[in-house]
C-alpha positions in Angstrom: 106.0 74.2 74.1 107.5 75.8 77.0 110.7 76.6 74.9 108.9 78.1 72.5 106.7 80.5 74.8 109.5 82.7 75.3 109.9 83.8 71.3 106.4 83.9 71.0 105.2 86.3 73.7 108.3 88.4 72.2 107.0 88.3 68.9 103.3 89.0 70.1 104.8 92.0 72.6 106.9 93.6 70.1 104.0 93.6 67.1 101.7 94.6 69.3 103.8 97.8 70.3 104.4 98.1 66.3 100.7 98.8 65.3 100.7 101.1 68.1 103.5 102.8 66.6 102.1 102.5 63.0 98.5 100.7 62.9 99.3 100.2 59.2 102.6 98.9 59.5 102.5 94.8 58.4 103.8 92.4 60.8 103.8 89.1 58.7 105.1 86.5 61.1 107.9 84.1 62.9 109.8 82.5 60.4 112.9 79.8 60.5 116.0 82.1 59.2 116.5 79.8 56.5 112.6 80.1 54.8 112.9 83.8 54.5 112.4 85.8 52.2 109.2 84.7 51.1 108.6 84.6 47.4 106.9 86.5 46.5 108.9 89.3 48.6 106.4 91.4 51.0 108.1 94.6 51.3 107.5 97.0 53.9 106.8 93.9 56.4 108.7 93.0 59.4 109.2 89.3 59.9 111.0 87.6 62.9 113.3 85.6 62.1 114.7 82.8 64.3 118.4 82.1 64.6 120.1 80.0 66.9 121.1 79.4 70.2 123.7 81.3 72.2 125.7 79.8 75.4 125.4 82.5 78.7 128.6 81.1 79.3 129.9 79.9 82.8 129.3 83.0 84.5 125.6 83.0 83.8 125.0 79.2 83.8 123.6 76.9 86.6 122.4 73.7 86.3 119.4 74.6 88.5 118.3 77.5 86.9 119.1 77.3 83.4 119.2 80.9 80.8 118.9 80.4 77.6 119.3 83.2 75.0 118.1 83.0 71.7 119.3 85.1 68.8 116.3 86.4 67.1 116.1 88.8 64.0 113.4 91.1 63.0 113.8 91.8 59.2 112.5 93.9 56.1 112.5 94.7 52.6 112.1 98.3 51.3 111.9 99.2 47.7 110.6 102.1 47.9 107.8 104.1 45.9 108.7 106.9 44.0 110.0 105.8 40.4 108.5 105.5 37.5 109.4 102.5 35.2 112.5 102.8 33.9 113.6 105.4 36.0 116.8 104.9 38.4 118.3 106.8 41.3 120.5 106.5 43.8 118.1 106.5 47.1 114.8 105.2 45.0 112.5 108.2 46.1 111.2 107.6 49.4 113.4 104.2 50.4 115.6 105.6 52.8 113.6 107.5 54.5 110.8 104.1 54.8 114.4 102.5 56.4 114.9 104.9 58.6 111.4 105.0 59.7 110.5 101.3 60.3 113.6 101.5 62.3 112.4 103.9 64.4 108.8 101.6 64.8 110.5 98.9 65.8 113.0 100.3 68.6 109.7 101.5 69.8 108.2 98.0 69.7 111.7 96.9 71.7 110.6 99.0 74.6 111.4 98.7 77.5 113.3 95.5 76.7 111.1 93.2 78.1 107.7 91.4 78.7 105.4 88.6 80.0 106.1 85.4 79.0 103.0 83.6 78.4 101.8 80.0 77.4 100.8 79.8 74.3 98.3 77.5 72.4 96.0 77.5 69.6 92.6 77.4 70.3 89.1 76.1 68.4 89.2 78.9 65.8 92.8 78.6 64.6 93.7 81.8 67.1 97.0 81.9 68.9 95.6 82.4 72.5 98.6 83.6 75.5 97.9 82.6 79.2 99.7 83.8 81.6 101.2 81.5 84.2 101.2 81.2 87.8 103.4 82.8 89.6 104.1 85.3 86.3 107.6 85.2 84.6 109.4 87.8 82.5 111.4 87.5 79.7 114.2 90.0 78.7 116.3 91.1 75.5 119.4 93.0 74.4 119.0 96.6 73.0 118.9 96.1 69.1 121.5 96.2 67.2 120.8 97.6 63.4 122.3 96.1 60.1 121.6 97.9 56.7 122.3 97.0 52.7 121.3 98.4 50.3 121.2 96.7 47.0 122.2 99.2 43.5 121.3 97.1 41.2 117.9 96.4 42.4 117.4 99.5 44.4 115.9 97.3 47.3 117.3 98.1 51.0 117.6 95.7 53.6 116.5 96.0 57.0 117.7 93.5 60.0 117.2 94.7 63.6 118.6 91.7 66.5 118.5 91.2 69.4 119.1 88.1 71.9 116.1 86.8 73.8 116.5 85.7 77.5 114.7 83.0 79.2 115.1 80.7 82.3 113.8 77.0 80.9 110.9 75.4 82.8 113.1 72.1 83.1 116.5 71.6 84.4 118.9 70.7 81.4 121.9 68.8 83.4 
């Protein structure tokens, strides 16, 4: 699972620095690109969503000590909370300002653009335990880049936030 530590101690890092942000805040999980969003939708929720792959190109790239980055999104939903049924306008009460602020959680959560990678396994009791290995490594990722849409018809705002994840494989790929 070695490939997999990587996104997993990000995802476990950066949720972690979320409910220190906002202890409220749902953090609902790692998710394939493709299965989300979950019906039915969980608004207000960040989930990470996995992408692809992305080449470091030649100038980052040696056969000995291979980088992989992985393109990684975290995403939401906000519907706001203000309207009653029936009623319609333009920013749907409070919605923006929800955007705006689990925004702000997350490039908290982001900081300080990296972390511990650990090994990660499940134990007796279904709980995702994180080891950390010997000598330590470190994983890094990009600043965020923010995407926003908002939907008028529904009144629903979407939320991405990405960011590429860098790791050095335990294995040598060529």
């Amino acid at each position: 699972m070695a490939y997999q530590d990587a996104i997993y101690s990000h995802y476990n890092w950066v949720k972690a620095r979320i409910k220190i942000k906002n202890p409220d805040r749902k953090v609902a999980g790692l998710l394939n690109a493709q299965d989300w969003p979950e019906k039915p939708f969980k608004y207000d929720t960040f989930f990470l969503l996995d992408l692809n792959d992305v080449s470091v190109g030649r100038q980052g790239f040696s056969p000995s000590n291979p980088i992989k980055l992985r393109q990684v999104q975290w995403t939401w939903i906000n519907s706001g909370t203000d309207l009653k049924q029936g009623e319609r306008k333009p920013n749907r009460g409070d919605r923006f300002n929800l955007m705006l602020t689990m925004q702000e959680e997350l490039l908290y959560a982001l900081y300080p653009g990296y972390c511990e990678k650990l090994t990660w396994s499940l134990n007796a009791a279904g709980i995702w335990i994180g080891d950390s290995l010997t000598p330590p490594e470190f994983i890094t990722w990009t600043p965020v880049e923010f995407h926003k849409k908002w939907d008028k018809e529904s009144s629903i705002g979407y939320g991405a936030g990405a960011v590429s994840v860098q790791d050095i494989t335990d294995q040598i790929t060529s």
